[in-house]
N, C-alpha and C positions, 0 to 999 in steps of 0.2 A: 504494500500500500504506500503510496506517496500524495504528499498535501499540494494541492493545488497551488497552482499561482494564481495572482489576484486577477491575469488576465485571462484566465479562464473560470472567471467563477459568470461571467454570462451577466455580468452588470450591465443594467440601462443607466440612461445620460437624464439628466433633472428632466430634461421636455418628453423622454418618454416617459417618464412618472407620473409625469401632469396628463398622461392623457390616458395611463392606463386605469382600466376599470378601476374602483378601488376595492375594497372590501368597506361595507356597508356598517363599519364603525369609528363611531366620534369621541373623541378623549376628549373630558374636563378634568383639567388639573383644579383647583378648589384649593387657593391659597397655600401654592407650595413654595418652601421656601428656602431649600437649597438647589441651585442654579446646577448642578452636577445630576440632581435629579432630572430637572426639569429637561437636560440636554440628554439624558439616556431614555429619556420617554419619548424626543424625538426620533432617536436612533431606533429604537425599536417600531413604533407607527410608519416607519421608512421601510423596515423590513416586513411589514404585514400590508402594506399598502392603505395604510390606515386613510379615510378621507379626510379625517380634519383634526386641529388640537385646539381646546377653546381653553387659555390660560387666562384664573381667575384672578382677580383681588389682587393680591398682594405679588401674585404668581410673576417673575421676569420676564422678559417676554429680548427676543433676538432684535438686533445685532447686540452680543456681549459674549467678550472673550470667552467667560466662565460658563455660559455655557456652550458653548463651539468645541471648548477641550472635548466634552462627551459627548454631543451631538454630532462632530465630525462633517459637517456640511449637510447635515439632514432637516437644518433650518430653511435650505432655498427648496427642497422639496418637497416637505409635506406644508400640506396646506395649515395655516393658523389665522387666532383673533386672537385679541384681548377684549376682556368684558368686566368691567368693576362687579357686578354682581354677579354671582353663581346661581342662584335661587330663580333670580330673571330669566337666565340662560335655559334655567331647565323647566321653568312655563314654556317658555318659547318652543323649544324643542319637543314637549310633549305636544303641543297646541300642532306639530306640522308632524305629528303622527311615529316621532322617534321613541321607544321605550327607554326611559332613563332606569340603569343599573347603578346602583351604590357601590362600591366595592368599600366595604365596613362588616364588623364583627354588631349583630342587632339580632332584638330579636326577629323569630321565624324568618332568618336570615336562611338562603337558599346556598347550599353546599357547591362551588363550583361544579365540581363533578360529575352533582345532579342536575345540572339547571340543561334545559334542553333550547336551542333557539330556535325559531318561527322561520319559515322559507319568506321571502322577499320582507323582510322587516331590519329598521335600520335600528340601531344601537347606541347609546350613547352609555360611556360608560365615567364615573365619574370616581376620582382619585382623593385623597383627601389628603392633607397637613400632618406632617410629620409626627408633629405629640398632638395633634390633637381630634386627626381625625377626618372624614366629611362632616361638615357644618350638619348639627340634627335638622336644622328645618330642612337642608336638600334632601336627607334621609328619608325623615317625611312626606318630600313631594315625589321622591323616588317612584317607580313601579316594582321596582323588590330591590332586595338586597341582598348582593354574593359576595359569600365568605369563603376564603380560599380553607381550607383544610390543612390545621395544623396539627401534629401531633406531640411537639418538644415541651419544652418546660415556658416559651417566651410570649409565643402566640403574636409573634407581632416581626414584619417582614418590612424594608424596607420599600417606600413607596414604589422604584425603578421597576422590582424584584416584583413585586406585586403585578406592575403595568405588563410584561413581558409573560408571569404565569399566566395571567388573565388576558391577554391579547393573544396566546399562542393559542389559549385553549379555546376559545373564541373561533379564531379564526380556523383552527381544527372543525371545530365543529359547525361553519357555515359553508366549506367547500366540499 
């Protein structure tokens, strides 16, 4: 077995990213707030072809070095916004027919694992704050909430870690 060179791994150029289909899910970051994260969330919705990233509140938002270190140029290709409000963002997005997902530990919180998605239904999934969480009222306005499945002593995964479990499996399970 031998590892690839990077010129064979079959990469597109930023304009075909922009025009390829995407996968029919939208990241809300919800007041994240290290810039390391917020660049390795890019990096990954690059790799699932994610359609969009809505960074909230406090959330950074590109051109910034810090986050370019882990986003690696995934800022010119995935689509984004910033929005001051989260809670606004996720009326909206229900109001045009997107199911907003919490990714939070709550009750009758839906086991990744278990959660099954809908054929032509879009996604929004929503990240939350380092210590503190997603904000409860988006909790609230949520259409459920998925809890990654932990088994350790900590129960508690880094945001990045989190977006990549839940984007893979996601995206596993809409193609």
């Amino acid at each position: 077995m031998r590892k690839l060179r990077n010129s064979e791994l079959g990469r597109i150029s930023i304009n075909e990213f922009k025009e390829a289909p995407k996968t029919p899910i939208i990241v809300v970051l919800d007041n994240i707030r290290s810039l390391n994260n917020v660049g390795s969330v890019f990096r990954t919705s690059d790799a699932f072809l994610i359609e969009k990233i809505y960074l909230c509140g406090i959330t950074a938002t590109p051109p910034n070095k810090e986050i370019h270190k882990t986003a690696l140029g995934s800022t010119d290709s995935v689509a984004w916004e910033h929005t001051e409000d989260t809670i606004t963002l996720v009326e909206k997005l229900k109001s045009e027919g997107v199911k907003v997902l919490s990714i939070e530990q709550a009750e009758n919180s839906t086991m990744l694992d278990k959660f099954t998605t809908e054929e032509n239904q879009k996604y929004a999934v929503v990240f939350g704050n380092e210590v503190k969480g997603v904000q409860q009222e988006v909790v609230s306005a949520s259409d459920t909430c998925i809890e990654i499945p932990q088994l350790g002593t900590k129960h508690s995964l880094n945001i990045s870690v989190s977006c990549g479990v839940v984007l893979w499996d996601l995206f596993c399970k809409m193609k």
